[in-house]
N, C-alpha and C positions, 0 to 999 in steps of 0.2 A: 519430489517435494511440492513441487509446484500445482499438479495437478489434486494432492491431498489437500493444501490448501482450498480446492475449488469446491471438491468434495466437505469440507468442512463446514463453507460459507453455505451449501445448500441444503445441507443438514442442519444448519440454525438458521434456515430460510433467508439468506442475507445473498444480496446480488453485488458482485462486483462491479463496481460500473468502469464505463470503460472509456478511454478519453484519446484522443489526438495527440498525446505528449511523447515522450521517447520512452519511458517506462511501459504505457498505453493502459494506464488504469488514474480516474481519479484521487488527486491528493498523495499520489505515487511520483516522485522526482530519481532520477537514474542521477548518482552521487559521479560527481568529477573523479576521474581518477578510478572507476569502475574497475578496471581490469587488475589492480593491486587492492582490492577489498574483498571481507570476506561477505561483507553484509553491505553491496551500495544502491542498496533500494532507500528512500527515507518517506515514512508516511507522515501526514501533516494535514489539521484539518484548521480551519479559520474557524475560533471561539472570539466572540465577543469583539471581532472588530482585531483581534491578533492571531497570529499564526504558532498552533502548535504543537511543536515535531511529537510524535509519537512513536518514532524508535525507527531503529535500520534494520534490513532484516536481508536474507541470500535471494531471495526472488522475489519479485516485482506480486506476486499474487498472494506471498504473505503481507506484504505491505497493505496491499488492495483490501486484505481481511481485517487488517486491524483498524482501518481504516471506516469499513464498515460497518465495524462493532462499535464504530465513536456513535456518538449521539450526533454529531453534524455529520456525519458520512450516511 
């Protein structure tokens, strides 16, 4: 799955960026409690001076995609 996601973002020319966090992608956070979830990736982009979630998703790379498609990602 994960790798289809990568495939998908360079198909609509969108680059995952990629960051120093424990998920290791921008605007991607690894949810508490990870190992009893089915979805504990949570994307989240900063509009307008607030923070906001964009869904949970099973791997950190679909997070990273949807995260990319925001207009602030």
């Amino acid at each position: 799955m994960a790798s289809k996601a990568r495939q998908q973002a360079q198909a609509e020319g969108l680059t995952l960026r990629v960051s120093e966090n424990k998920a290791g992608y921008f605007g991607v956070s690894l949810l508490s409690q990870a190992g009893t979830r089915t979805k504990p990736y949570q994307a989240a982009v900063k509009c307008g001076g607030k923070m906001v979630r964009l869904g949970n998703f099973a791997t950190a790379e679909e997070a990273a995609l949807c995260v990319a498609r925001s207009p602030e990602g």
